[in-house]
C-alpha positions as CSV (number, residue, x, y, z in Angstrom):
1,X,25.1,-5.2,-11.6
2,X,22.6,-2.5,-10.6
3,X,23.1,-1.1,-7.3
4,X,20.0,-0.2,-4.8
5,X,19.4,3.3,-3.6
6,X,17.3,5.2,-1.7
7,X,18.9,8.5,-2.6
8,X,16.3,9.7,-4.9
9,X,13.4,9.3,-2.7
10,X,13.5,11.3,0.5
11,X,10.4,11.4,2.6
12,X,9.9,7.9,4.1
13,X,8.9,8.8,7.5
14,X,10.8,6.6,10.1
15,X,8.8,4.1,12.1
16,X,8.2,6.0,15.0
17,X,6.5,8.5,12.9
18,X,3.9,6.4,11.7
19,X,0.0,6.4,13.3
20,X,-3.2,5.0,13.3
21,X,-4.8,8.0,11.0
22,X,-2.0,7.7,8.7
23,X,-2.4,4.3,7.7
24,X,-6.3,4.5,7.9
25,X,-6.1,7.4,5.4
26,X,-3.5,5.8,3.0
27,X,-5.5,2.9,3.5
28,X,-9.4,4.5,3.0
29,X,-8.5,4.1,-1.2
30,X,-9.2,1.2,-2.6
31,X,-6.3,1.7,-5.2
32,X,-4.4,1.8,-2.8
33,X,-5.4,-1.1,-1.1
34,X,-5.0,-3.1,-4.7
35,X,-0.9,-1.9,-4.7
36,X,-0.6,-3.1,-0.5
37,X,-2.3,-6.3,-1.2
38,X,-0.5,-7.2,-4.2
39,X,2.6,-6.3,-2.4
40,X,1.0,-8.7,0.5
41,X,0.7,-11.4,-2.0
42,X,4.4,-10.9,-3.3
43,X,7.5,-12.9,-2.7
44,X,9.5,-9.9,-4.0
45,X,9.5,-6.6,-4.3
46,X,7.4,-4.7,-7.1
47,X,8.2,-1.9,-9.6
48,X,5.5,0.9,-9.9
49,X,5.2,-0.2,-13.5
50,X,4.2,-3.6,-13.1
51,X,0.7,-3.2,-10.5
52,X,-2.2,-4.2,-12.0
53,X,-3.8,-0.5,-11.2
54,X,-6.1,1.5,-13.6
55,X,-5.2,4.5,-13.3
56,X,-3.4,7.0,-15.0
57,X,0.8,7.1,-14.4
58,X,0.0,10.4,-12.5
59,X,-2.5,9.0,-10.4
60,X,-0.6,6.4,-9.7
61,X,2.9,8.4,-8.4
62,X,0.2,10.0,-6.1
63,X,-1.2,7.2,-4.6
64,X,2.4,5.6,-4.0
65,X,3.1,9.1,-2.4
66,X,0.3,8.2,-0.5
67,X,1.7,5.1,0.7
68,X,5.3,5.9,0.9
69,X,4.1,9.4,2.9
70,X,2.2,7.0,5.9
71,X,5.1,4.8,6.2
72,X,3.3,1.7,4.4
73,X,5.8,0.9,1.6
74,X,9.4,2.1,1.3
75,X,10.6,2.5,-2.3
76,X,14.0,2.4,-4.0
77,X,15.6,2.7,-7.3
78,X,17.5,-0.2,-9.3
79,X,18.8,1.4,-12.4
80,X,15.8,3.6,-13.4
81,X,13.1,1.2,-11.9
82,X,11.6,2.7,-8.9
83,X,10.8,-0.9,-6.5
84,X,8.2,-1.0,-4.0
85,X,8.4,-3.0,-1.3
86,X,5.4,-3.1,1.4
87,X,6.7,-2.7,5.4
88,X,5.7,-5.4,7.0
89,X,7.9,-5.2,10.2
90,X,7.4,-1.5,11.1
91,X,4.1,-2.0,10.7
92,X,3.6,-4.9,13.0
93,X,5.5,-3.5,15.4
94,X,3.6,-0.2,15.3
95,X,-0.2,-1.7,14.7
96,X,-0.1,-5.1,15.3
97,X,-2.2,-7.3,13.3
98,X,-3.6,-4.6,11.4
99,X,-2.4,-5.1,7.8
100,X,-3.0,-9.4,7.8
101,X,-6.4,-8.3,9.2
102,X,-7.6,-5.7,6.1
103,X,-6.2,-8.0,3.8
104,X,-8.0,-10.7,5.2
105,X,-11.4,-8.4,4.5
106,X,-13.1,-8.5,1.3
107,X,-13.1,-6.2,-1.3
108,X,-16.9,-5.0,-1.8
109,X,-19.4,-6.4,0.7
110,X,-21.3,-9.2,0.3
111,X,-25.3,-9.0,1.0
112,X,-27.1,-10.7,2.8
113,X,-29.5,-13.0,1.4
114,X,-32.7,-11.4,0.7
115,X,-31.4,-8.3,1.6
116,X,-34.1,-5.3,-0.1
117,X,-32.0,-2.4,-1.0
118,X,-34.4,0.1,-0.4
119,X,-36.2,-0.4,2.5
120,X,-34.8,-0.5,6.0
């Protein structure tokens, strides 16, 4: 049996630590936003090798730094898979409503009907 630990990552901020600018800023990246709402969408916890991201594996530790850095995942290590898991309690309690409501958002805008692109 593989045992949990958070020993190897070391600069979750606690939940007092996290603010609006922090989470706006992780959140600006729509990347990022893909890895939070499939998190959203899980039942379980996910390991950084198994988001359906395109980008490189560099660019990807980053933007779960990102994340992890503004208190909007926590990760851990089972064996030598590092799990995600997205925090939904601290951040309800810090800015409620906030994550259901940008998941709740679509992706890329939808125009209007008859909309003329370059004319205002």
């Amino acid at each position: 049996m593989q045992i949990a630990t958070e020993e190897r990552v070391t600069d979750h901020i606690e939940v007092d630590e996290i603010t609006a600018q922090g989470l706006l800023d992780a959140l600006v990246d729509p990347v990022r936003r893909s890895i939070v709402r499939q998190l959203f969408a899980s039942d379980t916890d996910i390991a950084c090798g198994h988001f359906d991201i395109n980008v490189s594996r560099s660019t990807g530790t980053h933007h779960f730094k990102v994340l992890r850095q503004a208190g909007v995942i926590r990760q851990y290590y089972v064996g030598t898979s590092k799990m995600n898991t997205l925090r939904r309690a601290d951040l309800e309690s810090v800015a409620p409503g906030l994550i259901e409501a940008i998941m709740a958002m679509p992706e890329t805008a939808r125009r209007p009907a008859g909309a003329d692109s370059g004319r205002h």
